[in-house]
DRENPA-3360 file (N, C-alpha, C; in nm, 2 decimals, always signed):
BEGIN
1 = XXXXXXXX = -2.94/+3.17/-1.20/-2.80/+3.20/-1.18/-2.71/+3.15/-1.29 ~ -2.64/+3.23/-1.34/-2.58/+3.21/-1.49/-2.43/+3.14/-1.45 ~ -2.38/+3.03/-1.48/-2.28/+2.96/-1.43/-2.15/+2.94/-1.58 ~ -2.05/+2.97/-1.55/-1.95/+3.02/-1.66/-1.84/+2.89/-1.67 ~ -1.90/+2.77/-1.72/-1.84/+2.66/-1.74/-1.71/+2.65/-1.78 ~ -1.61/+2.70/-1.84/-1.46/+2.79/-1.81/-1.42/+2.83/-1.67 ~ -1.49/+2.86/-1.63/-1.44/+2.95/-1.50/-1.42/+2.82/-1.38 ~ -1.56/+2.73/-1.41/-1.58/+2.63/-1.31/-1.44/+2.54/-1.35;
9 = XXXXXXXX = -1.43/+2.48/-1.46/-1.27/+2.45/-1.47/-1.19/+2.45/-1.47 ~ -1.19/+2.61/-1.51/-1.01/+2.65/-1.40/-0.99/+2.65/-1.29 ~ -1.14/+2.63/-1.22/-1.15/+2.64/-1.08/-1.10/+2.50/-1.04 ~ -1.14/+2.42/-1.07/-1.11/+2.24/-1.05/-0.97/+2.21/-1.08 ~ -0.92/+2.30/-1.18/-0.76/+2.25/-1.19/-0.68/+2.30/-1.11 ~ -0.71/+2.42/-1.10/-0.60/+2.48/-0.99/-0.61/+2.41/-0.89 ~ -0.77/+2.40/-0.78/-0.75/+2.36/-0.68/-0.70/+2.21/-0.68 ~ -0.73/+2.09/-0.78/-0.68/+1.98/-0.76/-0.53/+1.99/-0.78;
17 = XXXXXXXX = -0.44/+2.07/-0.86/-0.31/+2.10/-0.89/-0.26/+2.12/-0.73 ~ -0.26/+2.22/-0.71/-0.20/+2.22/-0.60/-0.23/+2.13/-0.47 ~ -0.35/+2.11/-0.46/-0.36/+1.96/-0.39/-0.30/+1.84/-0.40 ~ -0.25/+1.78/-0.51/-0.20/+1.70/-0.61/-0.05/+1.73/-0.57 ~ -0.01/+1.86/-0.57/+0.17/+1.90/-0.54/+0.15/+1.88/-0.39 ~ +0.09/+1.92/-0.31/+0.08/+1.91/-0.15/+0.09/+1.79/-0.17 ~ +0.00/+1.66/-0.18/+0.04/+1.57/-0.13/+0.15/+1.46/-0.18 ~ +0.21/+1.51/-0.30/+0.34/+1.45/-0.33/+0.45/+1.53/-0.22;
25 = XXXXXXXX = +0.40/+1.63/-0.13/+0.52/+1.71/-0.07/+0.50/+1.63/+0.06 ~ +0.39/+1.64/+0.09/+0.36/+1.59/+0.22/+0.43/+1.43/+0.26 ~ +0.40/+1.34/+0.14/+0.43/+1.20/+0.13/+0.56/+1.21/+0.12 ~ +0.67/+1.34/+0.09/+0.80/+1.30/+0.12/+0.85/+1.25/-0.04 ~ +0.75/+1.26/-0.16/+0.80/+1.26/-0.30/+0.80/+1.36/-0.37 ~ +0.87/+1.35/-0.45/+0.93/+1.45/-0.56/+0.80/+1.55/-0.59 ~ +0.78/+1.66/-0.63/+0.66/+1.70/-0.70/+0.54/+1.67/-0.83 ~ +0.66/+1.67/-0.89/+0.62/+1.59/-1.01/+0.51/+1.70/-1.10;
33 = XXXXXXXX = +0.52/+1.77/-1.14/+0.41/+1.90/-1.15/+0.34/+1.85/-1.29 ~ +0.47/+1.78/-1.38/+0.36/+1.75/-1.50/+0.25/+1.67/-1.47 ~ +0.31/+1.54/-1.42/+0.17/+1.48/-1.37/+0.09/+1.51/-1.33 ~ +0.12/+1.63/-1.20/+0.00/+1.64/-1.15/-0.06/+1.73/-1.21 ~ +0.00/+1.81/-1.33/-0.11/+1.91/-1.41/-0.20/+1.83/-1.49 ~ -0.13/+1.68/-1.55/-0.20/+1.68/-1.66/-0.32/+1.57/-1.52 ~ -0.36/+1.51/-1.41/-0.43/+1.49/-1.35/-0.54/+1.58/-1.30 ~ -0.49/+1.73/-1.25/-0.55/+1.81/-1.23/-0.65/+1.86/-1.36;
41 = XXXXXXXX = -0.62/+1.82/-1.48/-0.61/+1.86/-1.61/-0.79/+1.74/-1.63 ~ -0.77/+1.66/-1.63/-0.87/+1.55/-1.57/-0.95/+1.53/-1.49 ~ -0.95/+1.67/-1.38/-1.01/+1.66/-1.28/-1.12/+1.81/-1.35 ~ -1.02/+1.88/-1.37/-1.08/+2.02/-1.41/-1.17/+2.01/-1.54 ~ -1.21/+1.86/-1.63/-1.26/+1.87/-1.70/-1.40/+1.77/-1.69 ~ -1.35/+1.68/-1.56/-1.45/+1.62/-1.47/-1.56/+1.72/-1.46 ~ -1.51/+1.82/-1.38/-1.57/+1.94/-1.28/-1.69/+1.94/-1.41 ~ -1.66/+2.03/-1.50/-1.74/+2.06/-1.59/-1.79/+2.00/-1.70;
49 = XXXXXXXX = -1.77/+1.90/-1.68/-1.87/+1.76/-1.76/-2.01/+1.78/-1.64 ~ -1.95/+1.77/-1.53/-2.10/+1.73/-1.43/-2.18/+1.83/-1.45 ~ -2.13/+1.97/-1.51/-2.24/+2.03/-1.53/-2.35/+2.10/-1.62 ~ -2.29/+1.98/-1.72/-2.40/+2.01/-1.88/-2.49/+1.91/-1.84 ~ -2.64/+1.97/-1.90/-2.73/+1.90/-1.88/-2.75/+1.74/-1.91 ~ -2.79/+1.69/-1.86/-2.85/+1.57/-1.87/-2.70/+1.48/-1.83 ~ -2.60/+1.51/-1.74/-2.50/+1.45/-1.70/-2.47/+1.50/-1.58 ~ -2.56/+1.54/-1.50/-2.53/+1.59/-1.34/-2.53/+1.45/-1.25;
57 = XXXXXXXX = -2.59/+1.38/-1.29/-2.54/+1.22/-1.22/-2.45/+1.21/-1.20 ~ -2.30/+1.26/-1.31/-2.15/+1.20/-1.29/-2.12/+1.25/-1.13 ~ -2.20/+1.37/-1.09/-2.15/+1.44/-0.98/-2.16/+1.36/-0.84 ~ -2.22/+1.23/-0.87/-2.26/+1.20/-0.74/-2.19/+1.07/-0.71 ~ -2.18/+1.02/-0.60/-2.05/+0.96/-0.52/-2.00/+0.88/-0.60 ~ -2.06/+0.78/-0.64/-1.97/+0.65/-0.73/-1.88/+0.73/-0.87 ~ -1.93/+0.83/-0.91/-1.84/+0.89/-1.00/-1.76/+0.94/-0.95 ~ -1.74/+1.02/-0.83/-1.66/+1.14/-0.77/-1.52/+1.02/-0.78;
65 = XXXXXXXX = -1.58/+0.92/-0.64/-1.44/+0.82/-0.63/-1.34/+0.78/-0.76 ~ -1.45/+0.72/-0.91/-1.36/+0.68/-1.02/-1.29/+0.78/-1.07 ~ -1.38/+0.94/-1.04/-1.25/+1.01/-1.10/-1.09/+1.07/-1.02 ~ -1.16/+1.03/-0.85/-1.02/+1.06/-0.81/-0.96/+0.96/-0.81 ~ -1.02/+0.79/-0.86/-0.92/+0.70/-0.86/-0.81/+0.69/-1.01 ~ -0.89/+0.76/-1.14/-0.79/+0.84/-1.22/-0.72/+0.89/-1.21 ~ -0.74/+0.99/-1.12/-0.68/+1.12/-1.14/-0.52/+1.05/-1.02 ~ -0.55/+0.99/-0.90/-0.45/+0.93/-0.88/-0.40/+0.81/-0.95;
73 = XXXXXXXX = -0.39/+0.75/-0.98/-0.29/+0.71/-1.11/-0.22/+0.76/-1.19 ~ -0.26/+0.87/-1.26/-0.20/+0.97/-1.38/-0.14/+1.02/-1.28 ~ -0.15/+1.10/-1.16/-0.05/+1.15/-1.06/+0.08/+1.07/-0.99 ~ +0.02/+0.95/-0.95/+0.10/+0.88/-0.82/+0.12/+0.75/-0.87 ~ +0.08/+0.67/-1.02/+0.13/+0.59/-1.04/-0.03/+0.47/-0.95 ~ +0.04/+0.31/-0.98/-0.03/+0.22/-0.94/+0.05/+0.18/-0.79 ~ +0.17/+0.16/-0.77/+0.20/+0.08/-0.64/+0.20/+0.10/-0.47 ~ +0.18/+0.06/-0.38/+0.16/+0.02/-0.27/+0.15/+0.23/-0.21;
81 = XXXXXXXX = +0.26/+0.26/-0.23/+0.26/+0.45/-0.20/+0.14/+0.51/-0.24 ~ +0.15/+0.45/-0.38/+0.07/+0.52/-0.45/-0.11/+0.55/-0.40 ~ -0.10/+0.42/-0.32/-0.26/+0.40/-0.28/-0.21/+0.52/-0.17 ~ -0.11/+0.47/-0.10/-0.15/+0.57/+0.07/-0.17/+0.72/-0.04 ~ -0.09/+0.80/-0.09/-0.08/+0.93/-0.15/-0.22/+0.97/-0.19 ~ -0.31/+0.87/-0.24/-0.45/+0.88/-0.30/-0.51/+0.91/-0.19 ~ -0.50/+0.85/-0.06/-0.61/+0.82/+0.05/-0.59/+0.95/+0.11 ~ -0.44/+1.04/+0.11/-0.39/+1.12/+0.16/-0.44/+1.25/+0.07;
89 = XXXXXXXX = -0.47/+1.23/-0.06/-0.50/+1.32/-0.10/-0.65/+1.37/-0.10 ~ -0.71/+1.27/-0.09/-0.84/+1.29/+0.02/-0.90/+1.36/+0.14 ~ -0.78/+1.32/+0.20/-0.81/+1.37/+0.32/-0.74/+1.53/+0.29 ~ -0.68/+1.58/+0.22/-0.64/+1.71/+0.20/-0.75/+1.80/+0.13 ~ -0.81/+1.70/+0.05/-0.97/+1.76/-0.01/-1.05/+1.76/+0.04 ~ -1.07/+1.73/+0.20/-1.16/+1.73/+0.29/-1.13/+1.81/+0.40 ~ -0.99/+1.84/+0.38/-0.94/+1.90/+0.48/-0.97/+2.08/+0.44 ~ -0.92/+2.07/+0.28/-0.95/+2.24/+0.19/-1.15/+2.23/+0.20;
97 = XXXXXXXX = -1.22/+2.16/+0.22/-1.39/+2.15/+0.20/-1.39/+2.26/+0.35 ~ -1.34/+2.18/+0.46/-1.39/+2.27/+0.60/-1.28/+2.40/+0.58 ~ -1.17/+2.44/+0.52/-1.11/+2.57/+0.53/-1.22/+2.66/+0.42 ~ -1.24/+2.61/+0.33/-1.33/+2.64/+0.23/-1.50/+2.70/+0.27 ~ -1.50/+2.61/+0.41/-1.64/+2.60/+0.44/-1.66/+2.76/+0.54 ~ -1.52/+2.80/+0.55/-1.50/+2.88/+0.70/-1.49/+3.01/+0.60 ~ -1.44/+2.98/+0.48/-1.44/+3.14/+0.41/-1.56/+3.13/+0.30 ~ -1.65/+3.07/+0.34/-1.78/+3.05/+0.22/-1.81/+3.17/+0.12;
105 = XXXXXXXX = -1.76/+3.26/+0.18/-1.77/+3.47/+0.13/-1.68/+3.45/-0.01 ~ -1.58/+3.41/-0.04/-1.45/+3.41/-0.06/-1.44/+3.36/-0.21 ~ -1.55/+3.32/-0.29/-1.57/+3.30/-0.41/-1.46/+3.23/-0.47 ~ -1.44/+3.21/-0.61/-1.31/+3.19/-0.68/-1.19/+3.16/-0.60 ~ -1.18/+3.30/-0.58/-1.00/+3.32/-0.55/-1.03/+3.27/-0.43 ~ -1.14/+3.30/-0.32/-1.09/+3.25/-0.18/-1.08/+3.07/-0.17 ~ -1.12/+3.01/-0.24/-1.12/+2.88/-0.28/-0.99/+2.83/-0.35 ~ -0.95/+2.91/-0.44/-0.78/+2.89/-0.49/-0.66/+2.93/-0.38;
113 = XXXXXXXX = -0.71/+3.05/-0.29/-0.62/+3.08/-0.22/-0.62/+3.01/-0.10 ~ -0.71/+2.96/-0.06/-0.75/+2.83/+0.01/-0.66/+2.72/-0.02 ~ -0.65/+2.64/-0.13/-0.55/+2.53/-0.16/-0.47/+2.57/-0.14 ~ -0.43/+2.68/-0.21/-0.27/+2.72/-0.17/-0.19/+2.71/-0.06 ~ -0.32/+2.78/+0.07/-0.25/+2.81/+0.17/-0.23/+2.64/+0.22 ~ -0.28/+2.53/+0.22/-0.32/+2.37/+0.22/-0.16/+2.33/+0.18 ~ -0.15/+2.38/+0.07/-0.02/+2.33/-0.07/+0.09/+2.39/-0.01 ~ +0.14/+2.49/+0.07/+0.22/+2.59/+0.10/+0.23/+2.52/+0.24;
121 = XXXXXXXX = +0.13/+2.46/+0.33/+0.16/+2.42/+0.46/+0.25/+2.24/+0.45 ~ +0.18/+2.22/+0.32/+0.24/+2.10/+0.31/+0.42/+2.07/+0.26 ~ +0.44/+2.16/+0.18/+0.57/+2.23/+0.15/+0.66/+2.25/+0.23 ~ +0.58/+2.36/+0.30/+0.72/+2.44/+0.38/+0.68/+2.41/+0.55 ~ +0.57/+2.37/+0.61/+0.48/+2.35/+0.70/+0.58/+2.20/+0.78 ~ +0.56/+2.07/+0.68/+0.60/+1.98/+0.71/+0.77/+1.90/+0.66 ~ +0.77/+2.03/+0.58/+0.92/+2.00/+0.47/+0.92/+1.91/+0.42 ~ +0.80/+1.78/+0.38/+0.78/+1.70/+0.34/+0.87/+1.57/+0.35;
129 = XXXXXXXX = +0.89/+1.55/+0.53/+0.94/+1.45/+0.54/+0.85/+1.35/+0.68 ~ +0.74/+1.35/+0.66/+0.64/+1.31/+0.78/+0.69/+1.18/+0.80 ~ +0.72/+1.10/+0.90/+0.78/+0.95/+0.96/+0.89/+0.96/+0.87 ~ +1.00/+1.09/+0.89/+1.13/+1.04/+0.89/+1.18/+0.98/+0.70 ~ +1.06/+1.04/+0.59/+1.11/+0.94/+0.49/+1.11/+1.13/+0.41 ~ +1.17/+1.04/+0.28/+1.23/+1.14/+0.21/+1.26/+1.08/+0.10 ~ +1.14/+1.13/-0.06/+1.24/+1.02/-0.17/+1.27/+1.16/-0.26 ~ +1.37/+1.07/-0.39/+1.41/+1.22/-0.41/+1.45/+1.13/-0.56;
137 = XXXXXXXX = +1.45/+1.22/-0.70/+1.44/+1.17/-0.81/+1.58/+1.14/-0.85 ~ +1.62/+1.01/-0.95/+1.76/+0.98/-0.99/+1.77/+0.94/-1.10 ~ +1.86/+0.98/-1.21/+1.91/+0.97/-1.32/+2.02/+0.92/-1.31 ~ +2.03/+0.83/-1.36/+2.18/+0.69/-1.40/+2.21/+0.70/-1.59 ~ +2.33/+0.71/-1.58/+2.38/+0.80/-1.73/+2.54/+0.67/-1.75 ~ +2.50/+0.58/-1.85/+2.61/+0.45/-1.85/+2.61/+0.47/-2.04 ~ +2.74/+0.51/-2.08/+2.72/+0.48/-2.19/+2.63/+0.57/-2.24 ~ +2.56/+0.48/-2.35/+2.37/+0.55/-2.42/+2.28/+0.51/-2.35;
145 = XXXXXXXX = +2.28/+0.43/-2.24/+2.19/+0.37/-2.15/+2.19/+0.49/-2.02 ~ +2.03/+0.51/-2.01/+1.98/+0.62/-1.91/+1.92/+0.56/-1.85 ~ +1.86/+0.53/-1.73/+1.80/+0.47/-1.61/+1.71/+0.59/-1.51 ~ +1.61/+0.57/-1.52/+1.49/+0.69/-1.45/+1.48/+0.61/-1.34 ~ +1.47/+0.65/-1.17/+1.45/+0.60/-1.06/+1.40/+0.70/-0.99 ~ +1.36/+0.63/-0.85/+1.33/+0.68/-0.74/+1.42/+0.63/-0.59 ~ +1.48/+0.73/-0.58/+1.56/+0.65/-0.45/+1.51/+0.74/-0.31 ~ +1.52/+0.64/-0.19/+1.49/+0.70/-0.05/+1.63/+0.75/+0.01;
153 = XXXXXXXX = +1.62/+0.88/+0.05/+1.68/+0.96/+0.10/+1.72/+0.90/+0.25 ~ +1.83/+0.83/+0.33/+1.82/+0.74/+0.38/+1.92/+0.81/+0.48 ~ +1.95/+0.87/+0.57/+2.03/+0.99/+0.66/+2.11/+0.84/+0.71 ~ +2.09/+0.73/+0.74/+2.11/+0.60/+0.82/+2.23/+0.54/+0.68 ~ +2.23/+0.56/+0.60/+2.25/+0.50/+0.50/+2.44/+0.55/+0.48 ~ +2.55/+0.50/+0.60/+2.64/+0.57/+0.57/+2.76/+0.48/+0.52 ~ +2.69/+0.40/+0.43/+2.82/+0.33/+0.32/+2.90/+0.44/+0.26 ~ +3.04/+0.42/+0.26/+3.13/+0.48/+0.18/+3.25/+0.44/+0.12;
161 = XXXXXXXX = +3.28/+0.54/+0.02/+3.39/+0.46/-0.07/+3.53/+0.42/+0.02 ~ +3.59/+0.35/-0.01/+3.69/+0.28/+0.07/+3.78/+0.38/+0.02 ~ +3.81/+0.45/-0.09/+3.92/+0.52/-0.11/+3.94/+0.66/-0.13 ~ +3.81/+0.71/-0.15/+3.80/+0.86/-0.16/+3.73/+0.90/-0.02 ~ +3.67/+0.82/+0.03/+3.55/+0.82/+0.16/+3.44/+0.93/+0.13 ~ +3.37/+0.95/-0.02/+3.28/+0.98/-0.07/+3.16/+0.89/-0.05 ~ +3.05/+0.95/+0.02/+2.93/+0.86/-0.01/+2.87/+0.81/-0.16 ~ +2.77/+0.69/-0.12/+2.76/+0.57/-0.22/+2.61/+0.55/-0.26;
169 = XXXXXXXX = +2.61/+0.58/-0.37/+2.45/+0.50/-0.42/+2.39/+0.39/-0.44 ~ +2.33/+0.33/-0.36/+2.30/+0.16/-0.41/+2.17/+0.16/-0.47 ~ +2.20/+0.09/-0.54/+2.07/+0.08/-0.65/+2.06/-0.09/-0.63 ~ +1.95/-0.11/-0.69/+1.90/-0.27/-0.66/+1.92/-0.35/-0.78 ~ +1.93/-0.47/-0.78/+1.94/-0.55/-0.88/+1.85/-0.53/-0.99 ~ +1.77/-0.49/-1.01/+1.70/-0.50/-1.14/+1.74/-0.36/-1.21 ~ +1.79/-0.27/-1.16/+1.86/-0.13/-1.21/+2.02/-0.19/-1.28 ~ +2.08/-0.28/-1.18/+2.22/-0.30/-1.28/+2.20/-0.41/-1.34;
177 = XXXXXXXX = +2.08/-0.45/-1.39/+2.03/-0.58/-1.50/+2.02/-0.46/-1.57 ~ +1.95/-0.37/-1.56/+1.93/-0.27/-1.68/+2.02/-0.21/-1.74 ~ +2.09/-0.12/-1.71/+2.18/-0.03/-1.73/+2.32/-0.12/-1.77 ~ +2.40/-0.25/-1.68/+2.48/-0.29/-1.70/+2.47/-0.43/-1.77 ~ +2.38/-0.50/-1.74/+2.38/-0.67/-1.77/+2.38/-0.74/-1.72 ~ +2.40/-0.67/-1.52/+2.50/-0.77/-1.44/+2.36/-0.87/-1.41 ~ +2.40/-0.99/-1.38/+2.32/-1.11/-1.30/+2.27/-1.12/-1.20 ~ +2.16/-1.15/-1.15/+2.18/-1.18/-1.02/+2.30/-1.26/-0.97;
185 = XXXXXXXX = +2.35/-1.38/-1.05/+2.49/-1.48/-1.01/+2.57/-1.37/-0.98 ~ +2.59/-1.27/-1.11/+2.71/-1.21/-1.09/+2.72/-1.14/-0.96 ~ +2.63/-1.04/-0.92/+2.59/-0.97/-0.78/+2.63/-1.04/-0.66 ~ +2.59/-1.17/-0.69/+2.59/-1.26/-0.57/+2.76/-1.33/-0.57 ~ +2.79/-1.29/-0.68/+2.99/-1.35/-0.69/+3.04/-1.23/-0.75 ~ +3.07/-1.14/-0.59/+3.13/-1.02/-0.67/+3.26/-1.05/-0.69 ~ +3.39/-1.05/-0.61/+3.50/-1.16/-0.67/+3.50/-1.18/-0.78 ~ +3.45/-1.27/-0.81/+3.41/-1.36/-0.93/+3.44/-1.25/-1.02;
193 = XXXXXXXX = +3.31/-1.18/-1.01/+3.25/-1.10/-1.15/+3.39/-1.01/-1.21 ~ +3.42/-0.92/-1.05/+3.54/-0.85/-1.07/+3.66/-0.91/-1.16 ~ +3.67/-1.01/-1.14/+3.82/-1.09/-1.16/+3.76/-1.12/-1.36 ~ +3.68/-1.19/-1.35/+3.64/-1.15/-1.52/+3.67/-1.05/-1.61 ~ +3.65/-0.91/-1.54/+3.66/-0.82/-1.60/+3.62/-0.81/-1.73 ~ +3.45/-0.77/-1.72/+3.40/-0.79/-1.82/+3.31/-0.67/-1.84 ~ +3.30/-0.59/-1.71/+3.30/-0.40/-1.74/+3.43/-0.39/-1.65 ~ +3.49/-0.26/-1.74/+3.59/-0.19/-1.72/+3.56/-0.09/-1.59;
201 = XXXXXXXX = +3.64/-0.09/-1.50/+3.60/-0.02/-1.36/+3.48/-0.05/-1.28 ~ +3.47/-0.20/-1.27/+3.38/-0.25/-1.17/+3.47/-0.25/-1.05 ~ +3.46/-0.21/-0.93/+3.51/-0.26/-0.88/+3.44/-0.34/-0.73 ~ +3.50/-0.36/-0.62/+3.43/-0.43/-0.49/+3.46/-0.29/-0.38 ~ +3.35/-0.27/-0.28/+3.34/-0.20/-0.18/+3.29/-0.30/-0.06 ~ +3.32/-0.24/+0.05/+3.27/-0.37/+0.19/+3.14/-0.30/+0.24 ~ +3.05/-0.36/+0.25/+2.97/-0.31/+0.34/+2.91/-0.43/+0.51 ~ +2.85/-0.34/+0.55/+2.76/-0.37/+0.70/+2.65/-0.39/+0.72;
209 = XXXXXXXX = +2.53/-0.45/+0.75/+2.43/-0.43/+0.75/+2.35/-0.50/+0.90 ~ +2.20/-0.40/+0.92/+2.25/-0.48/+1.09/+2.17/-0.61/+1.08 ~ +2.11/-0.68/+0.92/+2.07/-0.80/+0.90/+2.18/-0.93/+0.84 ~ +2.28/-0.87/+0.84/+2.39/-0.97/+0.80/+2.53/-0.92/+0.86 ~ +2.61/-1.01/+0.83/+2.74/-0.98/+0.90/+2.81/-0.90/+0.78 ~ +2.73/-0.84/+0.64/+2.82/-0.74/+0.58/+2.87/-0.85/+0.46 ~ +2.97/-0.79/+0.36/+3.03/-0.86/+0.22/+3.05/-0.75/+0.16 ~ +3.07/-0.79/+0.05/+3.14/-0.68/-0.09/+3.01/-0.66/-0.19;
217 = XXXXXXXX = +3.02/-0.58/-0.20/+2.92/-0.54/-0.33/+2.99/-0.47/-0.44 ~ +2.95/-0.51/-0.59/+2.99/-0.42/-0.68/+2.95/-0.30/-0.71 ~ +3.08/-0.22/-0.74/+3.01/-0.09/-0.76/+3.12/-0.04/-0.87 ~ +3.07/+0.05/-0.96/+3.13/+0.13/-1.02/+3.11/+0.28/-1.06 ~ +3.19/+0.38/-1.07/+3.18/+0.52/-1.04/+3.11/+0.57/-1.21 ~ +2.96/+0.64/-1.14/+2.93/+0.71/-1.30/+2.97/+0.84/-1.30 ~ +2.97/+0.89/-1.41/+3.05/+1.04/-1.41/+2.87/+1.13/-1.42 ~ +2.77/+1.07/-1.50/+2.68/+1.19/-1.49/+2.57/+1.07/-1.45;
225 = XXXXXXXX = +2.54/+1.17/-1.33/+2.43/+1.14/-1.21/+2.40/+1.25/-1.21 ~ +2.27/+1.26/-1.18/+2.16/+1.37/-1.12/+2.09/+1.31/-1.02 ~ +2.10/+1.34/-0.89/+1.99/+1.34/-0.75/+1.92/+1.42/-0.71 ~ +1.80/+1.45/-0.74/+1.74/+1.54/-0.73/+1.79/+1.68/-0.77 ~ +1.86/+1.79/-0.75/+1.89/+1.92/-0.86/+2.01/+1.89/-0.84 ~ +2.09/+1.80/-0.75/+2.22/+1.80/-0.76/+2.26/+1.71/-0.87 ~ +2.41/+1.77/-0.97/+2.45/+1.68/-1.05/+2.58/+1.62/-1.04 ~ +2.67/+1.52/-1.08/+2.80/+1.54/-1.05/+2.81/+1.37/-1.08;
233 = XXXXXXXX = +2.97/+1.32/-1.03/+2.98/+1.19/-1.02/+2.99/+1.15/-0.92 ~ +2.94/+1.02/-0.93/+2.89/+0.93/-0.79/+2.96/+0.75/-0.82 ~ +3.03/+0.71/-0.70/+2.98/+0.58/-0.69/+2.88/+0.53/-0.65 ~ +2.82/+0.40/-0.75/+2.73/+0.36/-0.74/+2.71/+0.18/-0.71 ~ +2.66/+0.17/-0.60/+2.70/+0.01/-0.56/+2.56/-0.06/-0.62 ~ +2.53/-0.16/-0.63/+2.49/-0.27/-0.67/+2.45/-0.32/-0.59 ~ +2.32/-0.37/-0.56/+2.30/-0.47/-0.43/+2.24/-0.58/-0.53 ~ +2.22/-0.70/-0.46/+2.19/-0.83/-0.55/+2.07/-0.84/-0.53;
241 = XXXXXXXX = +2.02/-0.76/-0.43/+1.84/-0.80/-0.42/+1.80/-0.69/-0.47 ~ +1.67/-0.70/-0.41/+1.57/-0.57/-0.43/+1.54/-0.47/-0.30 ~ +1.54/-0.33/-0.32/+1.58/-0.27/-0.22/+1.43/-0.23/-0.10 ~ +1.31/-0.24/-0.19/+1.18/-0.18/-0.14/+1.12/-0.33/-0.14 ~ +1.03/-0.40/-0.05/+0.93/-0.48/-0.11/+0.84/-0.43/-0.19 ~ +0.82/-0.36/-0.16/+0.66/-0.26/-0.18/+0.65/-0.20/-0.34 ~ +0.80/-0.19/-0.35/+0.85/-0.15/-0.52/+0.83/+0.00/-0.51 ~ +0.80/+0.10/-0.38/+0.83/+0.21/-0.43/+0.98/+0.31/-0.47;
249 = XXXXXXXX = +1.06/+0.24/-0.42/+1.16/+0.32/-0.51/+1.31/+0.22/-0.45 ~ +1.39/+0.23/-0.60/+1.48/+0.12/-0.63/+1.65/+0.17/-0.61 ~ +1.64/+0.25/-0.51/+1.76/+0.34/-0.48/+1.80/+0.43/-0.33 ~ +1.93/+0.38/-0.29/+1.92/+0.42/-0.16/+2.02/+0.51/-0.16 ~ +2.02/+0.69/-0.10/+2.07/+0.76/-0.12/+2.11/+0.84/-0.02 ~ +2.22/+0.91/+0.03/+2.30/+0.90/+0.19/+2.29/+1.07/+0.18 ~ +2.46/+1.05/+0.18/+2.48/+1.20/+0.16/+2.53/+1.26/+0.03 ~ +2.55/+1.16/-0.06/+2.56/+1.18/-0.22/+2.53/+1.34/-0.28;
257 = X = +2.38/+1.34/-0.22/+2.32/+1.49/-0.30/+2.22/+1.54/-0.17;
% end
């Protein structure tokens, strides 16, 4: 049987690609398509390493795991999400093995059209918001300082501006250490900080929370924000802590975008 080592790797990239977009859809994160091309990209070249001679070993279990533990990383990163999205993406490859197994006739394409249909359920199937979560990508634009995040899409999340009654972005302390300089002191003496005036249009908003009886946070209005495809200006509040333990994403986002 004459086997077309090209063919077997486009076969492995597509289907890990789209597996790879499913389960950033499914987990309720962004797509992320470069990543997961250039992961799929590593998977598809796995595929066909295992099948030059004197290297069909790689194909057997202890290799299979390290390369999907690659291949998640270059996709989903190292932190706490990142493992569930790996485990998840597993089970989507186990899941395409028995759809796979049912159209065995179906060669190539019925094996690509297989993911798809896997990739397409996960998309539009679950709208990729399973237990109610939803993150969504954020660009902070201060000055020459740019800030790359992830913030949770938070429907609960109904802080608003005291004076336009436009919703509010809070981002966590280590985001306005970045972008602005502010302190944890300063965060924690908004007063304070305000009355300094040592950025121009800082100002205080009140908030509520149902673990405290509420306070002022700093916030100041950026003119270019992106939230996922929406762009425009946003107030952006400040919290003095950290918004995720877990560290997957450093931004809480309402009705903004």
């Amino acid at each position: 049987m004459q086997v077309y080592l090209d063919l077997i790797m486009l076969l492995n990239f597509l289907v890990d690609l789209l597996l790879l977009l499913g389960t950033n859809r499914l987990a309720g994160f962004p797509l992320r398509p470069g990543r997961a091309a250039l992961a799929a990209g590593i998977g598809g070249v796995y595929g066909g390493i295992c099948l030059l001679p004197g290297l069909h070993f790689l194909g057997n279990t202890l290799w299979r795991v390290v390369s999907l533990l690659i291949m998640s990383s270059v996709a989903f990163g190292w932190d706490r999400g990142a493992l569930r999205r790996g485990v998840l993406f597993v089970l989507l490859s186990m899941a395409l093995g028995g759809v796979a197994l049912g159209l065995s006739s179906g060669g190539f394409w019925g094996l690509v059209l297989s993911a798809a249909a896997v990739c397409l359920m996960c998309i539009f199937g679950f709208r990729g918001r399973p237990g109610s979560r939803e993150y969504v990508d954020v660009e902070l634009n201060y000055g020459e300082k740019k800030e790359k995040l992830l913030a949770l899409r938070d429907t609960g999340n109904t802080l608003r501006d005291p004076v336009t009654g436009g919703s509010v972005l809070v981002v966590s302390a280590a985001v306005a250490q970045r972008l602005l300089g502010l302190t944890k002191m300063q965060l924690l003496s908004p007063v304070e900080t305000v009355a300094a005036g040592t950025i121009p249009g800082l100002r205080l908003i009140p908030y509520r929370c149902v673990s405290s009886t509420g306070g002022m946070l700093l916030a100041l209005r950026l003119e270019r924000v992106r939230i996922g495809n929406w762009q425009g200006s946003v107030l952006v509040a400040f919290a003095p802590e950290g918004l995720d333990s877990e560290g997957t994403y450093q931004a809480l986002t309402g009705g903004a975008a």
